[in-house]
N, C-alpha and C positions, 0 to 999 in steps of 0.2 A: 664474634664481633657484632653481629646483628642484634643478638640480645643485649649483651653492654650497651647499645643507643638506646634500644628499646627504654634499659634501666635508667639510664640518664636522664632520659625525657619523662619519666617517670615524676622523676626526683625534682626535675623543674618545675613540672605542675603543681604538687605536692605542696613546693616552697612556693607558687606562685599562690596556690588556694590559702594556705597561712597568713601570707602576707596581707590578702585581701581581708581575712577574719580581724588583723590585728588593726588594720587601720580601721574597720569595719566598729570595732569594741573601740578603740585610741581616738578615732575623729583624724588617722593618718599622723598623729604627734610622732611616732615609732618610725615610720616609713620616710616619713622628709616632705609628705605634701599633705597637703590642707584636707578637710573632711568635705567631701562633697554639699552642696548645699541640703537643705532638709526639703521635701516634697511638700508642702502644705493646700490645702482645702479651707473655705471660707467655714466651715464648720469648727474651724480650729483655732478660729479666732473670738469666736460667741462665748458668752459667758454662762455658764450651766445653771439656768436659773428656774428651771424648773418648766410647768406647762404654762404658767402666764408667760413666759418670755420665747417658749416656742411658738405663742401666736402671737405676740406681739412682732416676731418675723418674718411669720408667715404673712403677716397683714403688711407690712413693709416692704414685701417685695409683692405685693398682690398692684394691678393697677386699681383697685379703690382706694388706696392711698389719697389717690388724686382727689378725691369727694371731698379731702379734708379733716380726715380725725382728727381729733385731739391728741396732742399729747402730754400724759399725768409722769407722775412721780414713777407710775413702773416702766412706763419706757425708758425714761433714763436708768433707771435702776440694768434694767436688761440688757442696756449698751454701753452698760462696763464692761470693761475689757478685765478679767481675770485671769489672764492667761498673757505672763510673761514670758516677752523675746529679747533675746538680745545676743543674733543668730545671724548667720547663712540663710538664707530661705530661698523656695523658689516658687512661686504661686503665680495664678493666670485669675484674670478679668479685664473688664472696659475701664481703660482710661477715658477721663472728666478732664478736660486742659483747666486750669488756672489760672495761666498767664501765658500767650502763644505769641513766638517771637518770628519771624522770617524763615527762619532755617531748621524749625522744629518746635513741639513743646519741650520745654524743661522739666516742668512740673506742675505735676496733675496726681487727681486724685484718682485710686482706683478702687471699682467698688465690682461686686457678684455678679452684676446685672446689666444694662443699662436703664436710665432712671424713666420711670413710667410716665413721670409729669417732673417738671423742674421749679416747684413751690412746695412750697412746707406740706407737712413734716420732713426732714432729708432722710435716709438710710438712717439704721442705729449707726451709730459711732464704733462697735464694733467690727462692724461689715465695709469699713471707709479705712482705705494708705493713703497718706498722705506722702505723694514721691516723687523725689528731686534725681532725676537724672541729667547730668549735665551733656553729653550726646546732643539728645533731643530726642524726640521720636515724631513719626510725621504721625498725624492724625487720620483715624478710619472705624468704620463701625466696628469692625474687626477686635476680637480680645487681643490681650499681648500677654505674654509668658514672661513675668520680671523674674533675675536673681538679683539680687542684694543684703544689704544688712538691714533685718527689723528688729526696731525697739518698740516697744510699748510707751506711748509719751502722747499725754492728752493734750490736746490742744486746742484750739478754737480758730475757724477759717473758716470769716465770715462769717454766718449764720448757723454754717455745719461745724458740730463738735468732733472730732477725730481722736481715736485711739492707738492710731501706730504710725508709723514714720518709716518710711523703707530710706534707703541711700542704693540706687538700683546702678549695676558694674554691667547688666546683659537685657538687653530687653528682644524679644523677638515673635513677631507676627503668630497667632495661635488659630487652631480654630474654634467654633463654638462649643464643639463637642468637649475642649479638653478643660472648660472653666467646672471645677466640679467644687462641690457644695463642701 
């Protein structure tokens, strides 16, 4: 009798480890629930453009920004977005309010960093959400962990050009350590 549970319980894990493979390959189409959001890193959003546009980020997130560079034709070039979403996601950094109402921000932009000096040049346009949580979220130095849905979709706000647009369903207080590149 002992053994038969044994085997049983067996048989459940078996089918329980399948099931996770299938939704795992499906995105959960198979199983009846949704695919977990995707994990992403601000790495994952930069456009592979070679060693000018690795220091063209490097220098973007450096505080000599603040000195004032210029910026040519290859920074824009660099802060194209190549790397289409149109996804689940769940990525961490510092929320930029927008527009702050009473009971929250709605929408803000979220970038890798906080910004070193708040005058031109902004962040490339790769490394910038533009995201609309209707919630709110209260504002704090503090990173935040969004899921939502990102597209890819240029835009322009104000002076900063933007390359993705989250629609955020979970926002939740992070620490420093977990904004990874």
């Amino acid at each position: 009798m002992n053994t038969r549970r044994r085997g049983r319980g067996a048989w459940i894990a078996v089918a329980a480890t399948v099931a996770a493979i299938v939704a795992a390959v499906t995105g959960g189409a198979l199983v009846g629930g949704p695919a977990p959001p995707v994990q992403i890193g601000w790495a994952d959003l930069r456009a592979a453009g070679g060693p000018e546009c690795v220091a063209w980020h490097q220098l973007s997130q450096s505080p000599k920004i603040c000195a004032g560079v210029p910026t040519d034709m290859g920074y824009h070039r660099c802060a194209a977005a190549t790397v289409s979403f149109n996804t689940e996601v769940e990525i961490t950094g510092y929320a930029h309010p927008v527009a702050m109402d009473f009971d929250g921000v709605r929408r803000f932009l979220l970038m890798p960093a906080l910004a070193p000096c708040r005058h031109a040049p902004p962040p490339m346009g790769n490394q910038i959400i533009l995201v609309d949580y209707p919630p709110g979220i209260d504002m704090s130095v503090d990173p935040v962990r969004l899921t939502g849905h990102l597209v890819t979709e240029l835009s322009l706000h104000g002076l900063i050009q933007v390359r993705y647009r989250m629609t955020a369903t979970s926002a939740v207080r992070a620490s420093h350590s977990e904004v990874r590149d």
